[in-house]
DSSP file (Angstrom, degrees, kcal/mol; ACC not computed):
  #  RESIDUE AA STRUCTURE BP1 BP2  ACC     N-H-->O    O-->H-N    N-H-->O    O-->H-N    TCO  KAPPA ALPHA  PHI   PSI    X-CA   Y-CA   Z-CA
    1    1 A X     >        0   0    0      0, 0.0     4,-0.8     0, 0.0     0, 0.0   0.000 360.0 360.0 360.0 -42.9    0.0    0.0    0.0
    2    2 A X  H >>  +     0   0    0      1,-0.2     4,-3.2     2,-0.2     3,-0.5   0.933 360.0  44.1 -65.9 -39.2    2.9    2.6    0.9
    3    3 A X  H 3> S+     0   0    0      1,-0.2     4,-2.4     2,-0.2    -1,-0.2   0.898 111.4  52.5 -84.6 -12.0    5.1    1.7   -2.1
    4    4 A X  H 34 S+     0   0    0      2,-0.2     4,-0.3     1,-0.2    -1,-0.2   0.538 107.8  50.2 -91.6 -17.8    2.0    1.8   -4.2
    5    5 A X  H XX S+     0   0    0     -4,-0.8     4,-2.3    -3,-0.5     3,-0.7   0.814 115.2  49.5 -77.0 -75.2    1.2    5.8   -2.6
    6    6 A X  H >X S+     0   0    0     -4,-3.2     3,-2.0     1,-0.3     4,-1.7   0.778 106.8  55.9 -47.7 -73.9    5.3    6.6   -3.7
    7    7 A X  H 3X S+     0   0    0     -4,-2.4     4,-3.8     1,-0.4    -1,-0.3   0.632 115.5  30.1 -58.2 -45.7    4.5    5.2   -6.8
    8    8 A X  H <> S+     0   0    0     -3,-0.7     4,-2.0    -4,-0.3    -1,-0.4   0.844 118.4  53.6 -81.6 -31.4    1.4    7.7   -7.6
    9    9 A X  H <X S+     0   0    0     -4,-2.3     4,-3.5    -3,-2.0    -1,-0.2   0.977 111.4  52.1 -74.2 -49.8    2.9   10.4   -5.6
   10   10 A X  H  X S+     0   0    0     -4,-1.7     4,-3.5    -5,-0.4     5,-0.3   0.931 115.6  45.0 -24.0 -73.6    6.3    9.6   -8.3
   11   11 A X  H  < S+     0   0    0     -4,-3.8    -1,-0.3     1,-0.2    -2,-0.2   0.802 103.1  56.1 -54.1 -36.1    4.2    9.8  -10.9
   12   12 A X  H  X S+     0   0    0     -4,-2.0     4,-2.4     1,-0.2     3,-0.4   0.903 103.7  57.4 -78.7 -20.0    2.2   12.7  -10.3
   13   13 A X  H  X S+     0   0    0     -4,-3.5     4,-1.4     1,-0.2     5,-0.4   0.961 101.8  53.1 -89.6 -18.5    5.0   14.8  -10.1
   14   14 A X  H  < S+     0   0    0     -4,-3.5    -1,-0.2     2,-0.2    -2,-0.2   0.400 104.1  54.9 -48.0  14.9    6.2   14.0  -13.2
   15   15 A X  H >> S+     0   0    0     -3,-0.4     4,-2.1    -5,-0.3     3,-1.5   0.660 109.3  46.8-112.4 -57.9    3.2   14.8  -14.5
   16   16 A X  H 3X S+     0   0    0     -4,-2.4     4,-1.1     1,-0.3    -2,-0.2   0.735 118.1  44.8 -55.8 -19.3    3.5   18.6  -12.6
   17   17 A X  H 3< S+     0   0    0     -4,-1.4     4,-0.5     2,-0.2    -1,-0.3   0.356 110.1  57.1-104.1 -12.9    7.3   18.9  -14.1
   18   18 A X  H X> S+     0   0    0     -3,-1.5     4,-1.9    -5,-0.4     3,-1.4   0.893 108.8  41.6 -96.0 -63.1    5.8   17.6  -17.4
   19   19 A X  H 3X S+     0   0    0     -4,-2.1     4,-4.0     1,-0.2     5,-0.4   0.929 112.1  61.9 -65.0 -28.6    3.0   20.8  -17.6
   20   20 A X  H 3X S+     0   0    0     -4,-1.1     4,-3.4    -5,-0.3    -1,-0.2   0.956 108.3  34.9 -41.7 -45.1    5.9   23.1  -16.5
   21   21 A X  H <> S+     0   0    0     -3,-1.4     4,-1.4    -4,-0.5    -2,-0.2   0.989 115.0  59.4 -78.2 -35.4    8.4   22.5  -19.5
   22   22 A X  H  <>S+     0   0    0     -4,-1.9     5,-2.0     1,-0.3    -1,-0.2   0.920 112.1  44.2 -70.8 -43.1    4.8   22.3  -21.8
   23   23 A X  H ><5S+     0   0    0     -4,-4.0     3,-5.1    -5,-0.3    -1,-0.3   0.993 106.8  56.0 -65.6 -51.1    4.5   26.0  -20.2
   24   24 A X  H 3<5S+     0   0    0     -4,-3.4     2,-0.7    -5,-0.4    -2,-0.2   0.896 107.6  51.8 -37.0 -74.9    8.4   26.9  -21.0
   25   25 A X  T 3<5S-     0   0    0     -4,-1.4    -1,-0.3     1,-0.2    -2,-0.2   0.190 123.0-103.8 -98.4  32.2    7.7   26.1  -24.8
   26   26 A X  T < 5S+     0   0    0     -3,-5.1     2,-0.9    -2,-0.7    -1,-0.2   0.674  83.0 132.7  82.7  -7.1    4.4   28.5  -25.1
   27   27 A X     >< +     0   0    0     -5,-2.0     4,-1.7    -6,-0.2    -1,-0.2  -0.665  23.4 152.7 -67.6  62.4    2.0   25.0  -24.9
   28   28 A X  H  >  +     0   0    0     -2,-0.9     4,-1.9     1,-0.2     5,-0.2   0.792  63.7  49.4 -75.7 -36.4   -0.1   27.0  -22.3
   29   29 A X  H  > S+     0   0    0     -3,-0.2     4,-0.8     1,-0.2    -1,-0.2   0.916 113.9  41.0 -71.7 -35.2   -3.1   25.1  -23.1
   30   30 A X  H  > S+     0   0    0      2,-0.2     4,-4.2     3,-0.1    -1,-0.2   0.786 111.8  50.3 -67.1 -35.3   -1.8   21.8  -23.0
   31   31 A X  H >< S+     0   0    0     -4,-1.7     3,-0.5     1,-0.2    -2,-0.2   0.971 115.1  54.9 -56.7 -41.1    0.7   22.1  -19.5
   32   32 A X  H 3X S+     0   0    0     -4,-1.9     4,-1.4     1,-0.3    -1,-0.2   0.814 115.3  41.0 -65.8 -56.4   -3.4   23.8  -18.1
   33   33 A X  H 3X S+     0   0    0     -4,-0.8     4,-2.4     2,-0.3    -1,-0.3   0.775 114.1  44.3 -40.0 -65.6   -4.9   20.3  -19.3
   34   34 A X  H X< S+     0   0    0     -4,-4.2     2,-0.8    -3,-0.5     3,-0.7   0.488 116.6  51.9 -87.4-123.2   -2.4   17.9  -18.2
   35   35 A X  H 34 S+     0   0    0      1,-0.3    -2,-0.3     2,-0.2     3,-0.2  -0.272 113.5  41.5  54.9 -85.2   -2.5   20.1  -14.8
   36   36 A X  H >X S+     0   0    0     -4,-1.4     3,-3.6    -2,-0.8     4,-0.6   0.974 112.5  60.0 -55.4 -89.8   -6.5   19.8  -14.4
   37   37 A X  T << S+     0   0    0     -4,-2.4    -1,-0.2    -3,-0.7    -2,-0.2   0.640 111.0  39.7 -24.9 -44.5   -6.1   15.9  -15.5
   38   38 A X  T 3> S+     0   0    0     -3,-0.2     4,-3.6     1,-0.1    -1,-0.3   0.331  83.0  97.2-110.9  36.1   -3.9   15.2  -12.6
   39   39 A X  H <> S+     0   0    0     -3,-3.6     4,-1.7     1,-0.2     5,-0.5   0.966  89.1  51.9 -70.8 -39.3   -5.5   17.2   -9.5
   40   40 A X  H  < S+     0   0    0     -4,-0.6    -1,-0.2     2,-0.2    -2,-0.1   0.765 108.4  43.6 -74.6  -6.6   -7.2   14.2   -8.4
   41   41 A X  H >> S+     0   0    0     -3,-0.2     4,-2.7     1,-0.1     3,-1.7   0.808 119.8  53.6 -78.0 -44.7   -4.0   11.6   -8.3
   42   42 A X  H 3< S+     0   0    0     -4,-3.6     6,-0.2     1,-0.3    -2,-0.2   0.745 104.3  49.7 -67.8  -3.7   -2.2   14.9   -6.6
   43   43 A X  T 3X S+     0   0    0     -4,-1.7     4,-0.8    -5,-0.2    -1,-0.3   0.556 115.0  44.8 -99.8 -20.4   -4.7   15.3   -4.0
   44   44 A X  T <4 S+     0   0    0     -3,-1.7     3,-0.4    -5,-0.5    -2,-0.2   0.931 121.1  38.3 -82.2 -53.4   -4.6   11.5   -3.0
   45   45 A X  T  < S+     0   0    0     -4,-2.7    -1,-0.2     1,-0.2    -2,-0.2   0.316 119.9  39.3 -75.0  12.7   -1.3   11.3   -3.0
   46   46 A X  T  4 S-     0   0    0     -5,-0.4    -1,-0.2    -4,-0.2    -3,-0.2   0.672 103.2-134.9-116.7 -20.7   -0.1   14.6   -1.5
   47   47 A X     <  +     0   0    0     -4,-0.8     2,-0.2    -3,-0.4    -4,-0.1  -0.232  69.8  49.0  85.1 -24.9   -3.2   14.1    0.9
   48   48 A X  S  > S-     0   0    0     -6,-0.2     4,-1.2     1,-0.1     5,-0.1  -0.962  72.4-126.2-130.9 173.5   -4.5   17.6    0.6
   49   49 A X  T >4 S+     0   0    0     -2,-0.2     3,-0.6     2,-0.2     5,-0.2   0.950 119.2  39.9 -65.8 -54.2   -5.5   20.6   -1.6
   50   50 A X  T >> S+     0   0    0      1,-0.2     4,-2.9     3,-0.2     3,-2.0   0.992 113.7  54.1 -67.9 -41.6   -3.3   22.8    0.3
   51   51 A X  H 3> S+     0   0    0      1,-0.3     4,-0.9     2,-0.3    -1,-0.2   0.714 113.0  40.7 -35.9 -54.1   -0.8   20.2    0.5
   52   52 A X  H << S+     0   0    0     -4,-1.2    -1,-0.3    -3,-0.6    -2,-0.2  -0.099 109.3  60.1 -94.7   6.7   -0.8   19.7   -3.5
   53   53 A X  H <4 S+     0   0    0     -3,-2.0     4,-0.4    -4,-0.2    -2,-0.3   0.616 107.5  56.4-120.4 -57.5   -1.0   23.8   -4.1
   54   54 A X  H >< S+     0   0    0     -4,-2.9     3,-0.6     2,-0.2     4,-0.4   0.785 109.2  36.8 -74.2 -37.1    2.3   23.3   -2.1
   55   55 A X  T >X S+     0   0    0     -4,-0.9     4,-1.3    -5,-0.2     3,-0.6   0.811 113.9  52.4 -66.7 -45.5    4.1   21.0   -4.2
   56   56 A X  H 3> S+     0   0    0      1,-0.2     4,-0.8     2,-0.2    -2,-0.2   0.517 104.4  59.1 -84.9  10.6    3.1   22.2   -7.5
   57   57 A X  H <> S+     0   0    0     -3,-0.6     4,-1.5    -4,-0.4    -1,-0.2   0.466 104.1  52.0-111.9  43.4    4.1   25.4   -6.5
   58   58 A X  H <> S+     0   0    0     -3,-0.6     4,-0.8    -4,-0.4    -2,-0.2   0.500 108.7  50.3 -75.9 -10.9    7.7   24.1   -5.9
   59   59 A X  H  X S+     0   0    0     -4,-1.3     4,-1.3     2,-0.2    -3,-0.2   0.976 107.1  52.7 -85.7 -60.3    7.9   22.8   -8.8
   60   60 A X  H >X S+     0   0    0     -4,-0.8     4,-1.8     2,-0.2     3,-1.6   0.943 103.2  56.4  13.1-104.9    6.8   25.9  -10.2
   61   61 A X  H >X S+     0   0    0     -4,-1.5     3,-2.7     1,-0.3     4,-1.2   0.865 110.4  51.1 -21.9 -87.7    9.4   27.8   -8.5
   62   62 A X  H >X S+     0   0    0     -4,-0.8     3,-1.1     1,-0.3     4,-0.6   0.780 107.0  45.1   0.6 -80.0   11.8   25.5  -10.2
   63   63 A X  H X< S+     0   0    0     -3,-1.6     3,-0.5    -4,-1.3    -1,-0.3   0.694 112.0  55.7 -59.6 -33.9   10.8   25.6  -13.5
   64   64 A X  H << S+     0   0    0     -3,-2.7    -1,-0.2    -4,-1.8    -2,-0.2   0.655 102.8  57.4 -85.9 -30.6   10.7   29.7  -12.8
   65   65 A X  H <<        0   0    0     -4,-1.2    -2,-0.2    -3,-1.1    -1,-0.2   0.595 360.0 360.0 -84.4  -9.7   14.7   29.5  -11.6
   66   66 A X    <<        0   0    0     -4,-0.6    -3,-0.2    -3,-0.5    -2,-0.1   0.594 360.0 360.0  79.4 360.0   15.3   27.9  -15.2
């Protein structure tokens, strides 16, 4: 059950680091999509809305230092 929780947590932020670069190359519409498409894995696995507001925006931030 736990590694199966990493696993989806794994994934979903490759999915938030995935709409990031889609935003870097001017795909605004897609990174918003794929975004929208994974709030509900990131809200199981992150365990809340703020929680999952807090991770994507570190990733953000990231993506923002270039």
């Amino acid at each position: 059950m736990i590694s199966r929780k990493i696993n989806e947590m794994q994934g979903v932020q490759g999915e938030l680091i995935k709409a990031e670069a889609l935003e870097e190359l001017g795909r605004d519409v897609e990174a918003q999509a794929l975004r929208l498409d994974s709030q509900g894995w990131a809200r199981y696995g992150f365990g809340s809305f703020g929680a999952m507001q807090a991770k994507s925006a570190e990733i953000a931030a990231l993506g923002a230092r270039g």
